[in-house]
Steps between C-alpha positions, in 0.01 A plus 500: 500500500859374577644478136711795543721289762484161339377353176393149706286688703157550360230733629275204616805435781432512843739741712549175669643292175697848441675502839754204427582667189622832627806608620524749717659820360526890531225574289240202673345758708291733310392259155294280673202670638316154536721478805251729684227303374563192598217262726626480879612090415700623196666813630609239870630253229742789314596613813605182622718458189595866540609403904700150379636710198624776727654293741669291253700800383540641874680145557711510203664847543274632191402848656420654174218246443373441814438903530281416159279244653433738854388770241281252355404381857459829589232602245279230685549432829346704758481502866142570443368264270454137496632234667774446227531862475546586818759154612675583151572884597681371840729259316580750256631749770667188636689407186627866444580517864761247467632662169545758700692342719810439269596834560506564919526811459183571295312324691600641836425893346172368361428399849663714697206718607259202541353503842387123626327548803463188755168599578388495160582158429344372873191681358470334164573158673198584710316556218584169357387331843175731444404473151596084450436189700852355471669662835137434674454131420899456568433632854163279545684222475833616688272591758315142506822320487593708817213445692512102466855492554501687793209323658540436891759745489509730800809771360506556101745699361464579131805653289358715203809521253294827292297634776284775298140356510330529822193332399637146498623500856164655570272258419743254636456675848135482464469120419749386756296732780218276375683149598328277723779471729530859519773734326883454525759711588570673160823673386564618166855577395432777155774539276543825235712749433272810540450553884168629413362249371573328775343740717164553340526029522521575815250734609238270300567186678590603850145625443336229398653266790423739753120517386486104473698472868786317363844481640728632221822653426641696185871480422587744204832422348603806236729280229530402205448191420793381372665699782323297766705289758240215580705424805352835654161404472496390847223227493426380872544167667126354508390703180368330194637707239339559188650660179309683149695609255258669240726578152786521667755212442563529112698845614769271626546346163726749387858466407771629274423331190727766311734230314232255449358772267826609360525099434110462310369776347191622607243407252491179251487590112255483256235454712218762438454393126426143652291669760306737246432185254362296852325824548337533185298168551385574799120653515444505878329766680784540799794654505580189792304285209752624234799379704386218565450402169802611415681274759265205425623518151844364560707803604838316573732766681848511351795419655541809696133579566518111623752571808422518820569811719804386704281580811187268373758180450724537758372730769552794578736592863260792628178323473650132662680715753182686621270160482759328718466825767146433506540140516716563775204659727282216509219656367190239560367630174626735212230626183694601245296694215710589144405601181489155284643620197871419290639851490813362599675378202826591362418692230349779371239307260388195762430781719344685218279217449405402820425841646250575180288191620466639841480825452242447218252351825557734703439751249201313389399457876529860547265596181241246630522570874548965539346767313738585171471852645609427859747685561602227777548280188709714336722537818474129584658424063737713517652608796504074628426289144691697329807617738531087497507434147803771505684296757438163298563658157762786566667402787834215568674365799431653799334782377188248397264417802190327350660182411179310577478109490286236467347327763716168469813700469351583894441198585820349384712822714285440797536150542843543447561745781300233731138576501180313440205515319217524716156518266263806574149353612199500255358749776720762388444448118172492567509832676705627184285379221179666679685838556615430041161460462424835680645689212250348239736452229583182333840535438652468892521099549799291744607149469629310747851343408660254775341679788565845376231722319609698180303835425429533096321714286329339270717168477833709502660424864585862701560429843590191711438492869670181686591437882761283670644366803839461635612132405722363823 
């Protein structure tokens, strides 16, 4: 079957046996028309070694290959298909979006007529809140924290640092109208850029309050984020001031990391063949499964691959800056929710890595949770999942925004800027597992972790959720 290409290959071979022997060359695309026949395991397990392959050569300046292995890619992945498929067709676009950007000017007329509307990404992050439990059991338990904190309270004021999802604040409303000592007076500070989001926030819970009888004030603030002076905020004497920041923190990670990656360069050698031979063991029925395996089996980073960010050692100015502004308002309580993933390292191949294992849930997640032909899905992988593995893959300095962290790396930055860990109450977890459960699929599970609750799929951690108190 394969004697044409090499003599030690005999026709009883697996594709999977062949794959370590190839190299990839001009004339891989078309000889091989097994390729198309491979079983869904077997075709995730080339790509993979396709994806390592690929970036291997994107690292190493070796254009002329790496446009090989995207042709190969490219003959398999699909935005349609399965979950390998479909994760493996974003990080290809990734990949040859940062090729792409070694010449500027290229890139800019390739994307000089692209139109990115705000409104269109506030919709697909809607969808997200919509279609998966993450955002929903993230504001369950912000909004149980909130309410014990604040108990007794007779003025809360609550500062929402991404204020785009009225529902939270509304079922706040409705169980603090519910309180035996009767509602407090409620103001909610809403910070976005978009005035009209802010507006149609707004409308939704002046509404509510009004229909429940409760004393309550909206304060829009139209800002960026990392525009925002905390010292306007304007919290009142005799309020207790409460703060959610819902994905929003990791933003402030970035910096110029220009000559750190003039100084390493951006991928480590060799390391798809020891990757493919890892891979070639593995007979798992996950993509997340594969990975694992993979990592179980003694991948040892090199040198490079090894190194910290500068930001994840040492700190980064932005993000210590802004936690000491909030530290500085006294807020009684502050929920911070963040993606708990390592798409933060300094290199092009740790973040290659990491962002596989994630995405590869949340790809998975998606298969087993929407339709395959929603076209909410669809919206929801590419226009969010996949406009973030661009900014992890393609992007450097401060051009790259999703430098999410692990939930210690958290812990470690908060403590640091003077805050405390307060636990959230098995109330509220038990509040979230029952709404998990409400979506009868297996794969949603938390663990609680030192007082704060990490949201998995399957056993692959997604999202952390932990709250904290000014330490005097």
């Amino acid at each position: 079957m394969f004697q044409d290409e090499s003599s030690s290959v005999t026709s009883s071979s697996s594709p999977l046996q062949v794959f370590s022997m190839m190299s990839l060359s001009p004339n891989l695309g078309s000889p091989y028309p097994w390729l198309r026949e491979l079983k869904s395991e077997e075709r995730g397990l080339y790509l993979i070694h396709l994806l390592l392959t690929c970036a291997n050569h994107v690292a190493n300046g070796s254009l002329e290959n790496a446009n090989i292995a995207l042709e190969q890619i490219s003959q398999l992945a699909s935005p349609d298909g399965d979950t390998m498929q479909r994760m493996a067709a974003y990080f290809t676009e990734a990949l040859a979006d940062r090729i792409l950007k070694a010449w500027p000017g290229l890139h800019k007329a390739l994307n000089s007529t692209r139109i990115t509307l705000l409104s269109e990404e506030i919709l697909v992050r809607k969808l997200f809140f919509e279609l998966f439990p993450f955002l929903k059991v993230a504001f369950v338990l912000t909004n149980q924290a909130i309410i014990e904190a604040m108990e007794g309270e007779k003025m809360v004021h609550i500062i929402d640092l991404n204020a785009a999802e009225p529902a939270q604040w509304v079922a706040l409303i409705q169980a603090l109208s519910a309180r035996p000592e009767g509602p407090p007076h409620l103001r909610i500070t809403g910070i976005h850029q978009q005035k009209e989001v802010l507006d149609q926030m707004a409308h939704r819970v002046i509404e509510e309050a009004e229909k429940l009888d409760i004393p309550f004030q909206f304060n829009p603030v139209v800002c960026k984020l990392e525009n925002l002076d905390v010292d306007k905020l304007r919290v009142k004497t005799g309020e207790a001031l409460a703060i959610s920041s819902v994905l929003q923190l990791h933003s402030f990670l970035t910096s110029d990391d220009e000559l750190l990656r003039k100084k390493s360069p951006l991928g480590s050698k060799n390391l798809n063949g020891i990757h493919l031979q890892r891979a070639l063991q593995m007979n798992q029925s996950t993509l997340g499964e594969l990975l694992e395996k993979d990592m179980v089996n003694g991948y040892s980073p090199s040198p490079d691959s090894a190194s910290s960010s500068p930001q994840s050692s040492t700190g980064s100015v932005k993000v210590d800056s802004f936690l000491n502004a909030l530290w500085g308002l006294s807020p009684k309580l502050m929920v911070v929710t963040e993606q708990d993933s390592n798409h933060n390292g300094s290199t092009l191949m740790e973040r290659l890595l990491e962002s596989l294992h994630s995405y590869a849930a949340l790809f998975d997640c998606s298969e087993s949770t929407v339709s395959r032909t929603s076209l909410e899905r669809l919206k929801v992988e590419k226009m969010l999942f996949g406009e973030e593995i661009k900014n992890i893959i393609a992007c450097e300095g401060a051009e790259r925004k999703e430098r999410h962290e692990k939930l210690e790396k958290w812990i470690q930055r908060l403590d640091l800027a003077g805050f405390g860990n307060v636990p959230l109450s098995y109330y509220g977890m038990l509040h979230a597992r029952r709404l998990l459960q409400g979506y009868n699929c297996d794969g949603y599970k938390m663990k609680e972790e030192n007082g704060c609750i990490i949201i998995c799929w399957q056993d692959r951690p997604l999202f952390s959720v932990s709250a904290w108190r000014c330490r005097k």
